[in-house]
N, C-alpha and C positions, 0 to 999 in steps of 0.2 A: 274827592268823592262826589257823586250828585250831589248839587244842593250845593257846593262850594264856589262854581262859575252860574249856574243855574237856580232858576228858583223850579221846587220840584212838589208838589203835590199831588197826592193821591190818598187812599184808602184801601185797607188790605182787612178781609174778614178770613174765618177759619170757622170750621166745626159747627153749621150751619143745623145737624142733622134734622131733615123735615120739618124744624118747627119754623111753617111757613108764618104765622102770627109774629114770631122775632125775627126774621127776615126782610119784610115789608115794612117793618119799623126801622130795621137799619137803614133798608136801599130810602125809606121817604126824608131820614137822617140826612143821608147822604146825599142827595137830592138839594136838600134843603140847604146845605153845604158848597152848592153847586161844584162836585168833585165831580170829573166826567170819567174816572178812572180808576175803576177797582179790580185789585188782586185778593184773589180768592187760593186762600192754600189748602182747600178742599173736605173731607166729609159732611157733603152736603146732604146725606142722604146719610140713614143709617137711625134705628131707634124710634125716629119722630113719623107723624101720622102724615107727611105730603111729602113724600119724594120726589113725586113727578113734578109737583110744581115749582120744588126748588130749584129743581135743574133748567127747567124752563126760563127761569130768571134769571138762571145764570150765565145761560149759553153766547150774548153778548158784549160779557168780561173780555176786556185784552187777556187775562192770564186765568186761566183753570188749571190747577193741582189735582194729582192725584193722593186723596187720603188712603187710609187703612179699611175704611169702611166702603168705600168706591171700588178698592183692593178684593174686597173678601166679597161683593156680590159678584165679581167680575169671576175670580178663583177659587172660592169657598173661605168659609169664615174658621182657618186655621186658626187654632188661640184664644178664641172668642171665648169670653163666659156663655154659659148658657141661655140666660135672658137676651144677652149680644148677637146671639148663636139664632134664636127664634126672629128678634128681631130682623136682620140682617135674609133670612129663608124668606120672611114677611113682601121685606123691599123689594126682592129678586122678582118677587109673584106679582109687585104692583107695578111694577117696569115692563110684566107681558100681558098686561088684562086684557082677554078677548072683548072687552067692552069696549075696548077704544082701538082708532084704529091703528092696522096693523106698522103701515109705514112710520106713523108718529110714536108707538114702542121702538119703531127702529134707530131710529132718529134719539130718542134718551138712551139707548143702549151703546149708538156708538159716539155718543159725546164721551159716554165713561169710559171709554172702550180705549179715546182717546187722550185721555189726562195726561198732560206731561207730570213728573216724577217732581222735578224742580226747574228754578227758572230765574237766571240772573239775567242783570242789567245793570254792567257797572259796575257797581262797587256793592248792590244790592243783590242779594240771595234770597228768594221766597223756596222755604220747605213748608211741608206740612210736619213730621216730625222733628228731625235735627239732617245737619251737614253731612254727618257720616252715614245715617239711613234716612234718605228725606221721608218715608213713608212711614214706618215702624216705631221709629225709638223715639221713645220719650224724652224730656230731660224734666224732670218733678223739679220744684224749685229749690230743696234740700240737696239738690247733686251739685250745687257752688262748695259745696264741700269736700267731693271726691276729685280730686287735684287730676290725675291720671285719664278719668273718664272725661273732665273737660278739656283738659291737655288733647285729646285723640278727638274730641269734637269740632272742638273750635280751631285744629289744625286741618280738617276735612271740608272740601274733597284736594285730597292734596293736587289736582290741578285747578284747584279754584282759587281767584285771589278776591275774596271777598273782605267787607270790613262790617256791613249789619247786615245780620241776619234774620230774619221773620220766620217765626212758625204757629204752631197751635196743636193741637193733638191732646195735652196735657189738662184743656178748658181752664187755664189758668193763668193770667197777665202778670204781665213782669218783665224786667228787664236784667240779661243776664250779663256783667260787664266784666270783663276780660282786664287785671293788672297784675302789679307784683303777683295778688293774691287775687283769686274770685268771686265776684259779690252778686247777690240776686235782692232786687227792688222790686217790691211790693208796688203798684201803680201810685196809693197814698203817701208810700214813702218817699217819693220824688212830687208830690202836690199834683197827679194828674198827668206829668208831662218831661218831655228828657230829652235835652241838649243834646245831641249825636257829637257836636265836637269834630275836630279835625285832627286829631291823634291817629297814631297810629295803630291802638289798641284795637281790638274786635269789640263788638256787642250785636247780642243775641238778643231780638224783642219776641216775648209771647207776644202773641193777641188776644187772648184770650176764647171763647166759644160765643157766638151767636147766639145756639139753639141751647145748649145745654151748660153754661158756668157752674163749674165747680170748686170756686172760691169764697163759697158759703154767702156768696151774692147774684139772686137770681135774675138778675137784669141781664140785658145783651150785654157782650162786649165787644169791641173791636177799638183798630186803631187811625190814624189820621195821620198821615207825613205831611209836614208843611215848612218847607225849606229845609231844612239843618233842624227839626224837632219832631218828636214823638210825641204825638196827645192820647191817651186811652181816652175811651168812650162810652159811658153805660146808659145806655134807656131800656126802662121802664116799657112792657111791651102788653098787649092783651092777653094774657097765662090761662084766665077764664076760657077764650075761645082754643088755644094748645089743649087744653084739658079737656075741655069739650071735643075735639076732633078724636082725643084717643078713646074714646068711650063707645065713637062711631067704629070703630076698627079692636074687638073683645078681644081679636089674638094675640094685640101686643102687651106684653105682660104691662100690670098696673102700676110696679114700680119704675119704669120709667116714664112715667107723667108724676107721682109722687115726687119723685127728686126732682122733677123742675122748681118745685115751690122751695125746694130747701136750698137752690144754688149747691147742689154735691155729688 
């Protein structure tokens, strides 16, 4: 796999949604890392009060994903909660503001317009959901227990011959490891970081969410490959100015700026 003839490094974020504030602390993160290469598995927009900006920042990633929330401004917000639902009509409207100009709404439209779905390399699979729907489906960290539904996962896409997989959607880190039986790690429960190993087994990493964690820890998350290991990653971001930005913008409802503070 990568990383066994290779030394291989990079950086993959997910679930960025507009909180530019947690953004600009990962990219200066990773900066400071001097990683020159990040995969992004996508809802960069969606919820938070700067969509345009985030995609501004994003546009030259080697790799953009398309999430569920890049999805529903593109197609409508099928599914969506109602708050999601408001949200999501919110984005649509700051991606064509007659204030700015017209070609530069164009230009954020067909970035999104563009997303790829999913995107190997190797032995490496970037989704934004999981393997069998890269865009949609979840896997909650409690599904290491539904034997069938990961059996049908982590044998997807059946032309793919992948060995780890990266996603996000869930705003939730972890690592999903594929043996006899199926086990899901907790970031702490492996000290931070996780031997990929040269087995033949599969393993599935969250990333966790940038903009929004909902692992009852509201710091950024994302992750870090470097050779043969997985490092999670949480900083501490300015929440004050996220909170601040939504107060600029009344329509988007108030509980999504509340639940940044709770990590949920």
């Amino acid at each position: 796999m990568p990383g066994a003839e290779t030394f291989v490094r990079f950086a993959v974020i997910s679930d960025i949604h507009g909180n530019l504030a947690a953004f600009e602390t990962v990219l200066d993160d990773i900066r400071q890392k001097e990683i020159d290469r990040v995969y992004c598995l996508g809802d960069l927009i969606g919820y938070g009060p700067d969509p345009r900006r985030c995609i501004e920042l994003a546009t030259d990633f080697p790799v953009n994903l398309l999430g569920n929330h890049e999805e529903a401004v593109l197609f409508g917000a099928i599914g969506f909660n109602p708050k999601a639902k408001i949200a999501i009509d919110w984005t649509r409207e700051q991606l064509s503001l007659k204030t700015e100009p017209q070609e530069h709404n164009r230009k954020l439209w067909n970035f999104i317009g563009g997303l790829s779905r999913q995107h190997q390399e190797g032995a490496f699979l970037f989704v934004h959901g999981s393997p069998r729907d890269p865009t949609r489906e979840y896997i909650f960290k409690q599904d290491f227990q539904d034997r069938e539904k990961m059996d049908d996962i982590f044998s997807a896409p059946a032309e793919g011959a992948w060995r780890v997989c990266f996603a996000g959607h869930t705003h939730h880190p972890g690592i999903f490891e594929q043996n006899s039986t199926y086990h899901f790690y907790e970031p702490s429960q492996v000290g931070g970081s996780y031997d990929l190993g040269t087995g033949d087994s599969r393993i599935l990493v969250n990333v966790g969410s940038v903009g929004q964690p909902r692992d009852g820890d509201w710091r950024a998350s994302y992750v870090v490959v470097e050779d043969n290991r997985i490092h999670f990653c949480r900083l501490t971001y300015d929440l004050e100015r996220t909170l601040n930005r939504f107060k600029d913008f009344p329509n988007l409802p108030d509980y999504l700026a509340k639940r940044l503070q709770e990590g949920k």
